[in-house]
N, C-alpha and C positions, 0 to 999 in steps of 0.2 A: 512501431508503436505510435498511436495516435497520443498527441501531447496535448490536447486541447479539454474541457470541461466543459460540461455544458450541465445547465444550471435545474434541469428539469431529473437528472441522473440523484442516484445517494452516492453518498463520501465515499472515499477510495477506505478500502480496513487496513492499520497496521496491525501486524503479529509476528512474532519471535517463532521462528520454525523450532518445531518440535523436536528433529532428530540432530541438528545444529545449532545449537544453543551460539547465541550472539550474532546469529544470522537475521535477516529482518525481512520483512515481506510487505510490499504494497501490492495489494489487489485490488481493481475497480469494474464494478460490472455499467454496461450501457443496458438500454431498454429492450433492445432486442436477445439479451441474453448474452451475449458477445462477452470477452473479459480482457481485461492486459493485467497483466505483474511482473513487477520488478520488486529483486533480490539484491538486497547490500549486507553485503561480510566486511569486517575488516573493522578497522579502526572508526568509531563515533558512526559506526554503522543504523545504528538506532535515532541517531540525530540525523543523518542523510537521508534515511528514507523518509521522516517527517517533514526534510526540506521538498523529497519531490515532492511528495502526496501534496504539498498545500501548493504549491506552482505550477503541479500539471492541472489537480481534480480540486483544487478551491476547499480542499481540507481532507478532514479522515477520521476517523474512527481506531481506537483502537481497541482492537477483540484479547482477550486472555481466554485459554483454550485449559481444562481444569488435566491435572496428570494423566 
């Protein structure tokens, strides 16, 4: 996975996976379409993936998905 941001891209999105509740999701897309994500379970899981999104992709987003 590429670790790097570039500043011309949008935010990386955080979201709370649907079928696993307290699992977390960072997703980012590049210009070409392209995508990485990363998945944290566990403990303060919701506060670690906001640590990567803002150190790899210079922030994020976070999306709520309705039921």
């Amino acid at each position: 996975m590429t670790m790097t941001s570039k500043p011309d891209n949008e935010p990386a999105y955080l979201f709370e996976d649907r079928q696993s509740p307290d699992d977390w999701h960072v997703q980012w897309t590049d210009n070409d379409g392209g995508f990485e994500t990363a998945i944290f379970s566990g403990p303060r899981a919701r506060e670690r993936a906001i640590i990567f999104a803002e150190r790899c992709y210079g922030g994020y987003e976070e999306v709520h998905f309705d039921p």
